[in-house]
N, C-alpha and C positions, 0 to 999 in steps of 0.2 A: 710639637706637631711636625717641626719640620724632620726630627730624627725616627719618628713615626715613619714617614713619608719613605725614608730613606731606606729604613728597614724594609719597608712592602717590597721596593722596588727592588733589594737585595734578593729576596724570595724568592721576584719574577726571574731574574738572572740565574737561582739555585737551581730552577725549574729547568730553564733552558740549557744549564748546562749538562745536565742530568741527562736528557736528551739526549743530546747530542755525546754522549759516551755512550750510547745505548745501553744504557743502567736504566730500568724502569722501575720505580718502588713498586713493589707486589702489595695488593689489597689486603689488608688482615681480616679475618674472620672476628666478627664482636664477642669474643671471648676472655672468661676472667685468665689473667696472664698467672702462670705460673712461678715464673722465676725470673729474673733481672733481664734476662736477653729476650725469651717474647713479653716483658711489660717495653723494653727498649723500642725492639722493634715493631711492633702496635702503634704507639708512638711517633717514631719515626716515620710511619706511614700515614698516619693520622696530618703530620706536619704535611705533606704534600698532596695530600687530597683538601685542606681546609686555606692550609698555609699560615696556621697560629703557630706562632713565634713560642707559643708557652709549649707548645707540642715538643717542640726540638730543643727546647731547654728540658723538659723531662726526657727524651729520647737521651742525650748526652748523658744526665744522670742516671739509667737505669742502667748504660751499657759502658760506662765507666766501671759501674761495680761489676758486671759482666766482665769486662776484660782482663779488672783486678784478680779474679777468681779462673779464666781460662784463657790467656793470652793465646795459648795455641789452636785454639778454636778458630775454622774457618769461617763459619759463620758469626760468631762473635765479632774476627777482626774485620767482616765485610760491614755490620750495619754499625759496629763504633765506630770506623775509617767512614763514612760515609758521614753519620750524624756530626765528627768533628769537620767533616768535609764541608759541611755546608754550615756549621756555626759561625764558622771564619770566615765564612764567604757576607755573613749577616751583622756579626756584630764585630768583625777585626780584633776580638781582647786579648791574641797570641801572637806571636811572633809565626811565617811560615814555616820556620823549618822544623820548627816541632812536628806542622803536619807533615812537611815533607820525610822528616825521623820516622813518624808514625809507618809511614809512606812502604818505608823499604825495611820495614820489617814485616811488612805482609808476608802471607803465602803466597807464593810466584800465580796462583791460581786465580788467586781473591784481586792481586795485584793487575793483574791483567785486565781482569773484567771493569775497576774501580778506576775511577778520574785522576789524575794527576795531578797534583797541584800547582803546576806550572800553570796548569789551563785556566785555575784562578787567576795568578799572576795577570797571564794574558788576556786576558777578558774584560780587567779593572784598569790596568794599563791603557791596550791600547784605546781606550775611548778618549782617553785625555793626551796620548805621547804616543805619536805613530813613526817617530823618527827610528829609524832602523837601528843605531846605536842601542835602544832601548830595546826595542822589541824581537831582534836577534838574536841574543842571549836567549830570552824567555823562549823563542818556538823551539828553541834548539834542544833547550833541556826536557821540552815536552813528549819529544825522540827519541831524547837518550835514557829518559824514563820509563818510557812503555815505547819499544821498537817496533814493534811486532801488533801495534795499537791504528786499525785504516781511522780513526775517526783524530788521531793526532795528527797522523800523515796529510788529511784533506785539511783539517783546521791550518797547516803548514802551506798547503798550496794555494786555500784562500788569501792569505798572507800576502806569497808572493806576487799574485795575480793583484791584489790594492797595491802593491808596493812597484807593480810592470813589472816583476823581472821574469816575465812567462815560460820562459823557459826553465826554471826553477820550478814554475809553479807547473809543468807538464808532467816534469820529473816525480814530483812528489804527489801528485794527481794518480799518478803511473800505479806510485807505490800503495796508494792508497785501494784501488783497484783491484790489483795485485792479491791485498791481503784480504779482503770483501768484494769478489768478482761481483754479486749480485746485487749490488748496494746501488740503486735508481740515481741517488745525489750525487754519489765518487765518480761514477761513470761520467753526469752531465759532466761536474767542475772538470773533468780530463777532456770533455771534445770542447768544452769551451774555454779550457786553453790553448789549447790547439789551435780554438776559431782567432783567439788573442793574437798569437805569433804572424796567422794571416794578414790578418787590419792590420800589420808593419809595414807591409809591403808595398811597393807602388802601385799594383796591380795583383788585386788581390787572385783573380784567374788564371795567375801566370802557378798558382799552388794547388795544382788540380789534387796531389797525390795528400799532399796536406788537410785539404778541404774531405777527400776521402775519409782519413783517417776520425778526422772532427766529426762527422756525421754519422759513424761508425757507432762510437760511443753516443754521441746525444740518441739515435734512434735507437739505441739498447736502453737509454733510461727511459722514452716516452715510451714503451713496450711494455718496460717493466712498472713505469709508474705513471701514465697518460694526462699529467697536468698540463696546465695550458700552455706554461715557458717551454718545456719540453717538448712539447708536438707545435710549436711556432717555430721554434728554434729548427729541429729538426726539419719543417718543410722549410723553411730558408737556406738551408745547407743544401737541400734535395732542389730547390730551385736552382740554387750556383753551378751545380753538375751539370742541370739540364733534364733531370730526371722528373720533366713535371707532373706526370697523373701521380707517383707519391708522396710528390711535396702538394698537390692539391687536395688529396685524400691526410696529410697532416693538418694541414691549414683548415681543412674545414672543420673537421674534432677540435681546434684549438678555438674556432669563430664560435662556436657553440657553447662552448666551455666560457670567451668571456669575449669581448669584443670592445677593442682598442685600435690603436693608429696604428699599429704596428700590423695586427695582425690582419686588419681591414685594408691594408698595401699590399701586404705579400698573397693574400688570400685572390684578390682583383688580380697581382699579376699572375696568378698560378690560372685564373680561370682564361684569363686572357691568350697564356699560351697556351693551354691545355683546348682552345676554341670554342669555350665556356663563357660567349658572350655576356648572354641574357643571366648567366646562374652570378655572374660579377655585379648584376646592377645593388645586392643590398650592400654589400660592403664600399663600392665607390658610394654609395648615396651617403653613408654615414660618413665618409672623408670629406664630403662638400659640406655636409652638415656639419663636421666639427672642425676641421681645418679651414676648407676650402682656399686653398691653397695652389701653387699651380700645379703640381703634380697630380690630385684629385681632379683636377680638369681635365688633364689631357689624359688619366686614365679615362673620362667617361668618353672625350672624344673616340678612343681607341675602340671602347665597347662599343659605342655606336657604330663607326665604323666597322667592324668585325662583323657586326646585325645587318650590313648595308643602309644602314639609316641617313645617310648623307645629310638630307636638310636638315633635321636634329644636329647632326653631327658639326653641320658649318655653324650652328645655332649656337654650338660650345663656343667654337671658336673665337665667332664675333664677343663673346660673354668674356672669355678670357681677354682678347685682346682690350676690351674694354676694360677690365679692373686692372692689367696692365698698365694703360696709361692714367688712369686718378687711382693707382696707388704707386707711384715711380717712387715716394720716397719711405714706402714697409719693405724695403727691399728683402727683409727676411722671408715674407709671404712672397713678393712676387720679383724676387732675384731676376734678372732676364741674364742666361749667357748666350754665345756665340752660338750654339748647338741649339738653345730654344728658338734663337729668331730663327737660322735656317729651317728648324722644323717644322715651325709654324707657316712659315710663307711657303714650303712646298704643300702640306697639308691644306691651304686653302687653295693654292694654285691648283689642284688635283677636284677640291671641292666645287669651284665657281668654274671650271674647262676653260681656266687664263694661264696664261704662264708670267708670273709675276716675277719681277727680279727678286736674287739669292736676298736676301736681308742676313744683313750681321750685327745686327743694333744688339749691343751689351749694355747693361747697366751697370760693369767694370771696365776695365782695360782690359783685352784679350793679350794673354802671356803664353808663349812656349808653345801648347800644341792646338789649343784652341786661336793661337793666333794664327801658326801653318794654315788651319782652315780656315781662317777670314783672309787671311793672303791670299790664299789659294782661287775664293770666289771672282778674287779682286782683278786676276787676270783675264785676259783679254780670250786666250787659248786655254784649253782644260787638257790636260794631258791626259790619259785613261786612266793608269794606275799610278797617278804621281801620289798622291795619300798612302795609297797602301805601300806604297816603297818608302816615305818618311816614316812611317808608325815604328816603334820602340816596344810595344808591349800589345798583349791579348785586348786590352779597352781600349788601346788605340787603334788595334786593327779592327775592331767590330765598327767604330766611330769613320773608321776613313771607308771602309767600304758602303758604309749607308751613304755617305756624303758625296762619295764616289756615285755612285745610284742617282742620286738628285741630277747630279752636274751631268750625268750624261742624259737624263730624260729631259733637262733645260735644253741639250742637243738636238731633241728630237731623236734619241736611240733609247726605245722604251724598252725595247730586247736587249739592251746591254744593261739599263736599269734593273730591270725583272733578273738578268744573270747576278748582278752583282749584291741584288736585294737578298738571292737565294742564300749568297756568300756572307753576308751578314747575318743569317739565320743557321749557318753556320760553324759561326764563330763561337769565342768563348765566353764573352762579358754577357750573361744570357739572361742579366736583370736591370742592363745600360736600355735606357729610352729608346736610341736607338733599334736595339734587339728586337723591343716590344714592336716599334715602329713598322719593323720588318715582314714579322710576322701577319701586325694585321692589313700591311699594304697589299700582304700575297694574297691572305684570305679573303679582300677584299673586291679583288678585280680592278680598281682605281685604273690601276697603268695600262691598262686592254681599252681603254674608252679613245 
């Protein structure tokens, strides 16, 4: 039973690998076969339309005696290299290199189009041994087998990308491209290493020409093939620039197509800067629904606000601030940092017409730059631009000039607020809470009251 078992699931793998070499068996017409190569190949096709195992033990035999009688047949050597291709892959009773023998006495023609058997290797490997020692070897020969092969080149960049080493994995991404410019999947895995290299960095904004390049290729694969990771991905790249009516005309084909946390975030904040209040409320409603969480709140507060709905709006707030304190220790769900409490005590200060003190209640220790700004509140005198002259990076300046904004309408300077609010909308980090903040404080009216 269990070698049964094991067998099936060799099948499923033959299948997929098959695939993924863009080798499709061709359907046979139900006709009596003539001679050893269409009884083989009948067969051979028959095994991957049903996936009987007896299929592809006759396929082997018929094109065994096939190859005995015309080894130099291109067709011949394509469906016997094919049916030993995946015998081996089902029942292991050879050693590889006979296939790989088999391999390289193709025709450079038949050879090119047909799987490698390294990509066997690879495929039964690594599920059980991802250590690089092992698996290095094996992509390498998959290269040096078929060069000139994009479906080896990307199996190579996937690699790299589970392994980190992105920049390998952009390279050969490249090459894969390169050799199938119109390939929907080469394209993605190239902007999404690219997007890889980004997330290194402290500040992922500070790689505007990077982020460029990534969105380049993702929106040439959701063009060419409009699935849902594709056109989510791609409006999240188009949000990062700042380009929001196309990353919200992505994100809404992707909401349609399937509707998750991911895409019900970026879709809410595309409407939100796009001044899409009311068209945000189904995807925030499914974030409270399914997370509810605090970033699902303060996007509805934001909508709200944006609609001028205020007393809804203060309505969120009071609702958040309460699962705040009876949930202090889900801290996953309701983390508080130094940037939520301030946002929240100016957000209600502006709600209820009080000017309440700065709050810096963390449910961490505030380190490094989020502690600048609780130091910062902490003093007695506010300097104007003392934030924006500490910040280090694009997130930091979006972050000190909203804050910067607060500290000076605590002043009573709503025109220096309003200036510095404008400055923060535009800045770079244009998916930081903040940003969001900015935006709907202006569309709002709040600081004119």
């Amino acid at each position: 039973m269990k070698t049964g078992f094991i067998q099936m699931v060799a099948v499923v793998i033959a299948c997929l690998l098959l695939a993924a070499c863009n080798t499709t068996a061709t359907k046979q017409a139900a006709v009596e076969p003539v001679d050893d190569l269409q009884a083989g190949a009948q067969a051979y096709a028959k095994f991957h339309q049903t996936g009987q195992l007896a299929e592809l033990q006759a396929a082997v035999e018929y094109l065994t005696l096939a190859y005995q009688k015309e080894p130099e047949s291109a067709a011949v050597q394509k469906y016997y290299y094919l049916a030993k291709y995946f015998h081996y892959i089902v029942y292991r009773d050879e050693d590889i290199d006979s296939l790989k023998s088999l391999y390289q006495q193709l025709n450079p023609l038949v050879q090119k189009q047909s799987p490698p058997p390294s990509r066997v290797k690879y495929a039964t490997v690594s599920d059980s041994d991802t250590s690089r020692e092992t698996i290095d070897p094996i992509v390498k020969a998959m290269i040096q087998e078929q060069p000139f092969n994009a479906g080896s080149w990307h199996a190579l960049s996937e690699y790299y990308e589970q392994v980190k080493d992105y920049w390998m994995a952009i390279a050969t991404a490249k090459r894969a491209v390169q050799l199938e410019p119109a390939n929907a999947e080469y394209m993605y895995q190239l902007g999404d290493s690219i997007n890889d290299v980004i997330q290194l960095t402290e500040c992922r904004y500070d790689q505007q020409h990077y982020a460029k390049a990534a969105v380049s290729h993702i929106a040439k694969a959701a063009a060419k093939s409009p699935n849902q990771l594709y056109l989510d991905n791609s409006g999240l790249q188009y949000l990062r620039l700042g380009l929001f009516p196309l990353a919200y005309s992505q994100l809404e084909k992707a909401w349609e197509m399937e509707k998750n946390w991911w895409t019900a975030t970026h879709l809410a904040q595309a409407a939100i800067l796009t001044g899409r209040y009311q068209e945000a409320a189904p995807a925030v409603q499914y974030l409270i629904s399914e997370a509810g969480d605090m970033s699902s709140y303060r996007l509805e507060a934001q909508r709200l606000i944006g609609l001028k709905q205020f007393d809804a709006a203060l309505a969120v707030v009071s609702t958040l601030e309460t699962k705040i304190e009876s949930n202090k220790n889900a801290k996953e769900k309701f983390y508080v940092s130094v940037f939520d409490s301030l946002q929240l005590s100016w957000l209600k200060s502006l709600l209820i017409e009080e000017k309440l003190a700065a709050n810096t209640y963390s449910t961490r220790a505030a380190v490094d730059w989020s502690k600048t700004v609780a130091d910062y509140f902490a003093l007695e005198n506010w300097e104007t631009d003392y934030l924006v002259l500490q910040s280090l990076n694009s997130c930091e300046q979006t972050e000190a000039w909203f804050y910067q904004a607060y500290a000076s309408w605590l002043q009573d300077d709503s025109a220096a607020a309003v200036e510095q609010l404008k400055n923060t909308r535009s800045s770079a980090a244009t998916l930081f809470t903040e940003y969001l903040w900015a935006q709907v404080l202006l569309d709002s009216g709040l600081l004119e009251h």
